[in-house]
Legacy VTK file of the C-alpha trace (Angstrom):
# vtk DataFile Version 3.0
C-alpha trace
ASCII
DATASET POLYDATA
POINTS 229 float
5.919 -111.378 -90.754
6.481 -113.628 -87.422
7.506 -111.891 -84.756
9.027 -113.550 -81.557
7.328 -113.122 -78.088
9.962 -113.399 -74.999
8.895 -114.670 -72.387
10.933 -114.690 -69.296
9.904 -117.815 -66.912
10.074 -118.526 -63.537
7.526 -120.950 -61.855
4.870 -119.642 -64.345
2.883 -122.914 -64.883
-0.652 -121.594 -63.615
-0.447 -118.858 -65.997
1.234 -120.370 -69.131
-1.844 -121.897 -70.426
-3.953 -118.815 -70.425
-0.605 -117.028 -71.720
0.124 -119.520 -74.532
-3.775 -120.019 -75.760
-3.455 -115.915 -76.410
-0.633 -115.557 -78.535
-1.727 -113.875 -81.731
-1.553 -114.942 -85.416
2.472 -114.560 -86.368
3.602 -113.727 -82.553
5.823 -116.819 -82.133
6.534 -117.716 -78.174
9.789 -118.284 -76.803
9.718 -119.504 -73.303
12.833 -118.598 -71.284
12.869 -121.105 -68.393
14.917 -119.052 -65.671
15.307 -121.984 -63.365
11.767 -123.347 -62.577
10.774 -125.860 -60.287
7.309 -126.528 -61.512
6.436 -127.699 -64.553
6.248 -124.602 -65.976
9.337 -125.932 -69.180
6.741 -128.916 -69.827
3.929 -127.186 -69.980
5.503 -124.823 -72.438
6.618 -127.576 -74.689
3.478 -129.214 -74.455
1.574 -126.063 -75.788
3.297 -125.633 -78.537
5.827 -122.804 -77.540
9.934 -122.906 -77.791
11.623 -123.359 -74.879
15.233 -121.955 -73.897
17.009 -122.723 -70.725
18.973 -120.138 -68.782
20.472 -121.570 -65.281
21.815 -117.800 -64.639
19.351 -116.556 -62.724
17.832 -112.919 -63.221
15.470 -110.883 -65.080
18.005 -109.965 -67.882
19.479 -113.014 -68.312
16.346 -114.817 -69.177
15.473 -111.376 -71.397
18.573 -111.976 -73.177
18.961 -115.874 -73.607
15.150 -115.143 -75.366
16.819 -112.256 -77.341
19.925 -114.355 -78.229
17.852 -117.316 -79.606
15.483 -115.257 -81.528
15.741 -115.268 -85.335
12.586 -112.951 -85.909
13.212 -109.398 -87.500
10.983 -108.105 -84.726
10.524 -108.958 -81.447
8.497 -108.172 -78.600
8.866 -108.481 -74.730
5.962 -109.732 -71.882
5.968 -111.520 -68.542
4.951 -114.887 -68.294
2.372 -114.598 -65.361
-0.941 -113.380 -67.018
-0.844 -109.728 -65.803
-0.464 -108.955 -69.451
-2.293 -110.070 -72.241
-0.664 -111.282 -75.410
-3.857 -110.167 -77.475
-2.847 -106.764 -76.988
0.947 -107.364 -78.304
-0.201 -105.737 -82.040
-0.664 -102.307 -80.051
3.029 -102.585 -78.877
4.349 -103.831 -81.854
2.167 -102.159 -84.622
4.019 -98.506 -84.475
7.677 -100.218 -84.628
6.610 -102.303 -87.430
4.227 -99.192 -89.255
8.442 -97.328 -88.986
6.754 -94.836 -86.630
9.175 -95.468 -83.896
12.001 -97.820 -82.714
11.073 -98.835 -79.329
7.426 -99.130 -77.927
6.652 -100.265 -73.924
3.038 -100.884 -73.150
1.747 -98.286 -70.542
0.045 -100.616 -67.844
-3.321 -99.470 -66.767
-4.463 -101.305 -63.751
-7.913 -103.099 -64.347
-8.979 -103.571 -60.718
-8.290 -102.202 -57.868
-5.150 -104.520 -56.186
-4.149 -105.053 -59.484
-0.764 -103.019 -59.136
0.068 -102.487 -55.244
1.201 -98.913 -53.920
4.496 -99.455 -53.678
5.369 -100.683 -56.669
3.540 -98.067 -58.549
5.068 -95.738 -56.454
8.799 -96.932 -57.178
8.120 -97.283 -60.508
7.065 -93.727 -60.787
9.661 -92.291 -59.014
12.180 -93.945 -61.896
9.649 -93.011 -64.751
10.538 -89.387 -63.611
14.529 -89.956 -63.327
14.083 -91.581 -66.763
12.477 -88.565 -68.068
14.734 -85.898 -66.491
17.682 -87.577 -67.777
17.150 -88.299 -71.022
13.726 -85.919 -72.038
12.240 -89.801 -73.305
8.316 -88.463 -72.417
7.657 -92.578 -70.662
5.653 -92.521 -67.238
5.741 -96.342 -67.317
8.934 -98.712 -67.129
6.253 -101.771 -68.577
7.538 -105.397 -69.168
5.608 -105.105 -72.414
7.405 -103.740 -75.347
8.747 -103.964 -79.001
11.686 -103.406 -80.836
13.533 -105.019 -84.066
15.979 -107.450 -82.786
19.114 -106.743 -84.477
19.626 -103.207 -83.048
18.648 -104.221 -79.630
21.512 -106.413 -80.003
23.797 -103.526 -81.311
22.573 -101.736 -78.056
24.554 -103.597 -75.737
22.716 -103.998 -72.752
24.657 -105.683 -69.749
23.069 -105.721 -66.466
21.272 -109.027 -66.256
18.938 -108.663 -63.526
16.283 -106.037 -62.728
18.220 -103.236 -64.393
17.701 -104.782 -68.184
14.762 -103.158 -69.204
15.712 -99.567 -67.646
19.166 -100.032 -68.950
17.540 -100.852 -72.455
16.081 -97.412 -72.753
18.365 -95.580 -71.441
21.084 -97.118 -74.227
17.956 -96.680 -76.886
17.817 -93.210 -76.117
21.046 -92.314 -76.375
21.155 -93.954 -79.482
18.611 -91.579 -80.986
15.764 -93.885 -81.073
12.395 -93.042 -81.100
11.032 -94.466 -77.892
7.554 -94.300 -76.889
4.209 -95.592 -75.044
1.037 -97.380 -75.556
-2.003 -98.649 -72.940
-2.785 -102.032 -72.269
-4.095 -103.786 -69.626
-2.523 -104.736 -66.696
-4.438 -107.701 -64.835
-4.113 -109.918 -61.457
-1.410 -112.701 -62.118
-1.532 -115.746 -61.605
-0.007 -116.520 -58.195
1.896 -114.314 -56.256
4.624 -112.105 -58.207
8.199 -112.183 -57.418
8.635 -108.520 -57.885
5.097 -106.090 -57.715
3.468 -108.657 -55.055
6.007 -108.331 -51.759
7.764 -105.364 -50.633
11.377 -106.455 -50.525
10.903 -107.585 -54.485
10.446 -104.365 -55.235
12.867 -102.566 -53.421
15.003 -105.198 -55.014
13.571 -104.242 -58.419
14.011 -100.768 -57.467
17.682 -101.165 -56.060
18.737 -102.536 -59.471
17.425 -99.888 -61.459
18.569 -96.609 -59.783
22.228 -98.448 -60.069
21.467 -98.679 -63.572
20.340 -95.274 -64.068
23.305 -93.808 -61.759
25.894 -95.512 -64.334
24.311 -94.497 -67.505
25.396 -91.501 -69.477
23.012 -88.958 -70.226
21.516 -89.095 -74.213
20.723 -86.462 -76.530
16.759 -86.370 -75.768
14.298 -88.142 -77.612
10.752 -86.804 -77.032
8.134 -88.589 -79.065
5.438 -90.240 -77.440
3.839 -93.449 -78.927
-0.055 -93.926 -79.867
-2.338 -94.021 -76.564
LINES 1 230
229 0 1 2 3 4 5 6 7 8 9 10 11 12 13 14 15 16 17 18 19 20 21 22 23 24 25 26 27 28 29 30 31 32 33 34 35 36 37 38 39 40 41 42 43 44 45 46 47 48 49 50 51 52 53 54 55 56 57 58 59 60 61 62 63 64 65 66 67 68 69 70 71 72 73 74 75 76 77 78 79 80 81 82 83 84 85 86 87 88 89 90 91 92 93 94 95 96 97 98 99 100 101 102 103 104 105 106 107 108 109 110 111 112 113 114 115 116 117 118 119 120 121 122 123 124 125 126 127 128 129 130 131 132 133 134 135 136 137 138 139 140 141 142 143 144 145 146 147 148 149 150 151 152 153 154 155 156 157 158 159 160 161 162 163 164 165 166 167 168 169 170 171 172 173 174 175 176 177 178 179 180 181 182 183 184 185 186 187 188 189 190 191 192 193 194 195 196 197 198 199 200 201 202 203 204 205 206 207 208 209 210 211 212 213 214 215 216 217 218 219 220 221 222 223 224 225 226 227 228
């Protein structure tokens, strides 16, 4: 079965290589260029991968442009930079496609020290939690990593289009009844400097978007199944 890998894109060229050369067997890349001003579109093209355009800028536009021009039954979710590595998509995507569960995010687990600075960790807990009280989903990681089948994500609905996305995705899965859970993989040093983790005011951006999110969602009926760590 080919699966389709989304990869949001913004000034990503350093990484893409490294990215790219990693894909597994039937994991097909879709590049979503969010804007770049590198080369980071020709490089795509030039390794292979398909690349889609999205002039809106934000995190959830690019996720959905990808989403939109998938055609897989499956797809799967990953940044762009190299702080993840494709090689380790199977353990995202293997319980979704074994009919275990309907959603999967990869649980990042730092592999140096630096690798994930304080405050993001921090804010990301603290909305891990909020995630948890609200809708009893048993996630302590809101990872960029993750794997669902594509037509229901569509039926999900998901509208913010920046930050929010991938909260806002679970929080619709859940109270959808899906079976939502977790696996490890590595979480690395990017390549370059990331517009979220790396500064401060990217993630209380991040952060900003995401407790609007979860302040506008309705509470679901409580989906407690944890995925294979």
């Amino acid at each position: 079965m080919t699966i389709d890998v989304i990869l949001p894109c913004l000034d990503e060229e350093a990484a893409l290589a490294w990215v790219l050369g990693r894909m597994p067997a039937g994991y097909r890349p879709i590049v979503v260029d969010n804007g770049s001003t590198d080369g980071s579109a020709r490089v795509a093209r030039e390794l292979g991968a398909r690349v889609v355009a999205e002039p809106v800028r934000g995190f959830g536009a690019a996720c959905h442009a990808g989403l939109l021009a998938s055609s897989a039954d499956l797809v799967c979710f990953m940044d762009a930079d190299a702080s993840l590595d494709p090689a380790q998509l199977p353990r995202v995507a293997g319980p979704v496609l074994d009919g275990e569960l309907d959603l999967v995010l990869g649980r990042r687990r730092p592999s140096g020290a630096g690798v994930w600075p304080g405050h993001a960790r921090l804010g990301n807990a603290v909305l891990a939690r909020g995630l948890r009280r609200r809708t009893g989903v048993a996630l302590r990681d809101l990872g960029p990593m993750r794997a669902a089948a594509r037509v229901p994500l569509l039926s999900l609905g998901t509208a913010d289009r920046r930050f929010g996305y991938p909260l806002e995705t679970v929080l619709r899965a859940a109270a959808a009844g899906w079976r939502i859970g977790e696996t490890d993989v590595d979480y690395l040093p990017r390549a370059g400097r990331s517009k979220v983790t790396g500064t401060l005011r990217g993630t209380l951006r991040a952060v900003a978007d995401m407790r609007r999110v979860m302040a506008d969602a309705r509470p679901g009926p409580g989906v407690r199944r944890a995925g294979r760590t």
